[in-house]
C-alpha positions in Angstrom: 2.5 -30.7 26.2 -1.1 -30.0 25.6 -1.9 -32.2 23.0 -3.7 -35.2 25.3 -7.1 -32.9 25.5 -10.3 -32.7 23.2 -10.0 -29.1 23.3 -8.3 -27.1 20.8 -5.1 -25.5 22.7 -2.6 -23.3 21.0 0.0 -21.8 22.8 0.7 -18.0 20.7 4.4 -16.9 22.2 3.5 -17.4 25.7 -0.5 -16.8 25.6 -2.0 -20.0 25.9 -5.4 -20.0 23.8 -8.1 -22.5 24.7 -10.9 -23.3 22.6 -13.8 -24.7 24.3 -15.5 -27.5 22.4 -18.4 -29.1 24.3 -17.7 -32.3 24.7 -18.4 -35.2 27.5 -14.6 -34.7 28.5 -14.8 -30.9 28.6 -14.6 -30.3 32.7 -11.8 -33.0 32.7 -10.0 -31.7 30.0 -10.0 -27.8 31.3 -8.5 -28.9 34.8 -5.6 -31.2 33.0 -5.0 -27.7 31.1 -5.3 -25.1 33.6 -2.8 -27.5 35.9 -0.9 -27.4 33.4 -0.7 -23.8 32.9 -0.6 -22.9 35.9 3.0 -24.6 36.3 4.4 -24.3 33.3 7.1 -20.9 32.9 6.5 -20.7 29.0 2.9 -19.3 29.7 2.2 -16.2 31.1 -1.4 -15.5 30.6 -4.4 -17.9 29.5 -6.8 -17.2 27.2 -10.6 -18.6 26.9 -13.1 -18.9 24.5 -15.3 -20.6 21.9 -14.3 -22.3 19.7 -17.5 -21.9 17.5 -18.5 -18.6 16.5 -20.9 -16.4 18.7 -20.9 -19.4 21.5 -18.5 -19.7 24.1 -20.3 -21.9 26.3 -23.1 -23.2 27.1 -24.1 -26.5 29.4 -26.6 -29.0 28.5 -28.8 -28.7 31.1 -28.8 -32.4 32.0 -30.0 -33.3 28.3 -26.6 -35.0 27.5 -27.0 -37.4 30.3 -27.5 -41.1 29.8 -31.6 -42.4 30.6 -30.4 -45.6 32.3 -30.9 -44.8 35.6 -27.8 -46.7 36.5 -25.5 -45.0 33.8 -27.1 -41.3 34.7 -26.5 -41.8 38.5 -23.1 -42.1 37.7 -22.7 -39.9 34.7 -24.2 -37.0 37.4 -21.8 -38.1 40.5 -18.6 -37.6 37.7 -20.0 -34.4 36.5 -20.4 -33.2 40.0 -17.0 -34.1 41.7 -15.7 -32.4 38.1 -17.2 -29.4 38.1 -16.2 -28.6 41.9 -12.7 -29.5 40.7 -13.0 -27.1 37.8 -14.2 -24.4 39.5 -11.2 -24.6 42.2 -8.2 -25.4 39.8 -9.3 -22.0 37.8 -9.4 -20.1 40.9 -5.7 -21.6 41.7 -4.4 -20.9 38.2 -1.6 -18.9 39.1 -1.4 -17.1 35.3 -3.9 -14.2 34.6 -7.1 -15.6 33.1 -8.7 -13.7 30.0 -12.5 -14.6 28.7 -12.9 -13.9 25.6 -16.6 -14.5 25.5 -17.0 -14.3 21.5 -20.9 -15.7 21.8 -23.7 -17.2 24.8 -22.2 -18.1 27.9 -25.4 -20.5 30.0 -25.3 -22.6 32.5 -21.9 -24.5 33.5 -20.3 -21.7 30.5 -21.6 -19.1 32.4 -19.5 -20.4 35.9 -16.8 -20.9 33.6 -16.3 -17.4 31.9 -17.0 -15.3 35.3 -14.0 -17.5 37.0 -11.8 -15.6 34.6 -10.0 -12.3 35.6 -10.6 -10.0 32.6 -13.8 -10.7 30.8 -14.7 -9.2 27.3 -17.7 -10.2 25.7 -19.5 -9.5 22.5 -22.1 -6.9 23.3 -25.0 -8.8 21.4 -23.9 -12.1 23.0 -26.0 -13.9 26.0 -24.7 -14.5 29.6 -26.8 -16.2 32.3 -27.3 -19.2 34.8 -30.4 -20.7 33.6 -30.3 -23.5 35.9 -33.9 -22.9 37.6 -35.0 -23.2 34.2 -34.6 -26.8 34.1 -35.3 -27.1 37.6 -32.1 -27.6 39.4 -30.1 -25.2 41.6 -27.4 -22.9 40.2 -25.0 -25.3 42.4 -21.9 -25.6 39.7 -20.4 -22.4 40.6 -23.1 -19.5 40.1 -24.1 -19.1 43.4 -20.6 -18.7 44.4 -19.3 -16.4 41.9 -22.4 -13.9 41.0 -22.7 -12.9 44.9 -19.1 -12.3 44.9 -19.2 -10.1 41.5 -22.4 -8.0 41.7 -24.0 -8.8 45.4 -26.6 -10.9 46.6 -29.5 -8.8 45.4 -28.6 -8.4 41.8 -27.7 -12.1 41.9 -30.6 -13.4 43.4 -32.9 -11.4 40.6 -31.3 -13.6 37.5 -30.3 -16.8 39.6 -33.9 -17.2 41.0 -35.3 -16.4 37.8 -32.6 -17.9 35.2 -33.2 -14.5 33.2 -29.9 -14.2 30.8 -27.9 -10.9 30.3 -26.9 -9.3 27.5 -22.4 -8.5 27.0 -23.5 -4.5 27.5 -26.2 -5.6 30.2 -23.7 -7.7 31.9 -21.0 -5.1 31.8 -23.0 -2.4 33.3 -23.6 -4.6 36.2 -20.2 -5.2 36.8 -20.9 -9.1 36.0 -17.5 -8.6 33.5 -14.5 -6.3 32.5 -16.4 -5.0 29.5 -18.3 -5.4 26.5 -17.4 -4.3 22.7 -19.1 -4.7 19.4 -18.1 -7.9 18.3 -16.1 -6.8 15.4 -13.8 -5.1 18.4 -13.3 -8.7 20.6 -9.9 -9.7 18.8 -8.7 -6.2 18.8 -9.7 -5.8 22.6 -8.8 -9.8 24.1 -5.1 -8.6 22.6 -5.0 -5.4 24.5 -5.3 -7.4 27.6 -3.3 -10.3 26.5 -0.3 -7.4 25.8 -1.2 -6.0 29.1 -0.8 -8.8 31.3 2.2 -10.4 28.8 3.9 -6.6 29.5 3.8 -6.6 33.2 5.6 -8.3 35.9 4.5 -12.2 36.3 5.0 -12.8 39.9 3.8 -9.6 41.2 0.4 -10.3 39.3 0.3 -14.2 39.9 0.9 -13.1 43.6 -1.8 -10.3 43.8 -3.9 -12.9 42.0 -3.5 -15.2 44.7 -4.5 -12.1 47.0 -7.5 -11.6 45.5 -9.2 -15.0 45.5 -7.7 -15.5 48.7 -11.4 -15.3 50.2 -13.1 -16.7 47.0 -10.9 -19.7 47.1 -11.4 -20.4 51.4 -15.3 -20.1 50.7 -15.6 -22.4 47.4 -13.8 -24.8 49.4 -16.8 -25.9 51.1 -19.2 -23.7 49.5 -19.2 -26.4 45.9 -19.8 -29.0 47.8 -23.2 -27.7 49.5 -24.0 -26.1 46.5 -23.4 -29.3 44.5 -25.5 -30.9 47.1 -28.4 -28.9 46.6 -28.2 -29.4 42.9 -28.0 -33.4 43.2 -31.2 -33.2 45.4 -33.0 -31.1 42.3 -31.7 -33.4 40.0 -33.7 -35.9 41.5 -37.1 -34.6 41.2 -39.9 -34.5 38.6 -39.4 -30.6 38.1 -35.6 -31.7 36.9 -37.0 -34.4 34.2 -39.6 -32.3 33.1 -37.2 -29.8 32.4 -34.8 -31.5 30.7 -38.0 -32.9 28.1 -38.8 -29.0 27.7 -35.9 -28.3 26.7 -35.5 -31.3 24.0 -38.7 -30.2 22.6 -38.4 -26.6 22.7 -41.7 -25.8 24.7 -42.3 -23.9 28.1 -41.8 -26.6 31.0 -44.6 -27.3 33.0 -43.5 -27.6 36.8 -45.7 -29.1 39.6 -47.2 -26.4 41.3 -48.4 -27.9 44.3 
């Protein structure tokens, strides 16, 4: 059932394990799934997380797009209806949602591990939208979610700034569920997967449903402003030279006047 993805996908009794891979086909791929899942009675809880060691996930930053204008307009319009898909068909996923954030978490990874219900993360690992860092707006999800998970003034000091987050920084902010020494993640993601396998599914899909109830109304038509504001970044200077700072590993140089 879940073998027409890129991503690795196992299903473990009735824990369904998905391994992120980054790939061109990853936001498509993790909205099949998570439709999927959502409907399917043989899973009761989803687990996500890398499937490389100490990275979870972490978004290109516009480097993987095509440089023919033609082919990179298009390539961004995809990526942007995708990503607002993505960010809704998690919040609908009816089965409890555990991160297992086993290494960095940036950019588009970063949206997609703080759209899960139980978080645990590596303490040494990295966390963080960095979009300002390659001048665009934190519009695939971050300035939807942080707000919601730590207020508006903790969120605008590392969304303005693109300043990443250690696991035990990001726990004592309340960011996620909590952080352990990484030899402690497997041991810890299985408490919770026993947790929610243990209790009773429709009375936690249903108080799930309760609980994003306001998240869900505002993403609605808070992606596609967001997004918005993103395209018009991606269409600047600051945005190009951004992306070439990051291919060549120096310290971007933004126009300052």
């Amino acid at each position: 059932m879940y073998k027409d993805n890129s991503l690795k996908v196992e299903l473990r009794k009735s824990a369904l394990w998905i391994n992120l891979v980054d790939t061109p086909q990853l936001n498509a791929d993790l909205i099949h799934i998570f439709r999927q899942a959502s409907n399917d009675p043989d899973v009761r809880v989803v687990v996500l997380t890398g499937a490389v060691e100490r990275i979870f996930c972490v978004g290109g930053g516009g480097s993987a797009a095509p440089r023919d204008q033609r082919e990179r307009n298009a390539y961004w319009v995809k990526g942007m209806q995708q990503a607002r898909e993505l960010i809704l068909t998690i919040l609908d996923c009816d089965k409890p949602v555990i991160g297992r954030i086993n290494g960095h978490a940036v950019g588009k990874g970063c949206s997609i591990a703080l759209c899960c219900d139980i978080t645990i993360m590596a303490e040494g690992a990295k966390i963080g939208d960095t979009h300002v860092k390659v001048g665009l707006a934190a519009g695939d999800g971050g300035s939807l979610l942080w707000p919601n998970l730590v207020g508006l003034m903790r969120s605008k000091r590392f969304l303005l700034t693109g300043d990443v987050l250690t696991g035990r920084e990001a726990a004592e902010i309340g960011l996620i569920t909590e952080a352990v020494p990484e030899a402690d993640l497997d041991a810890r993601t299985d408490h919770w997967v026993e947790r929610m396998m243990g209790a009773a599914s429709s009375a936690v899909a249903m108080t799930k449903r309760a609980l994003n109830a306001s998240l869900r109304q505002q993403a609605s038509t808070h992606m596609d402003m967001s997004l918005g504001l993103e395209t018009l970044t991606f269409l600047t200077d600051d945005h190009e030279e951004g992306v070439a700072a990051l291919k060549e590993k120096r310290k971007p140089k933004f126009d300052r006047s």
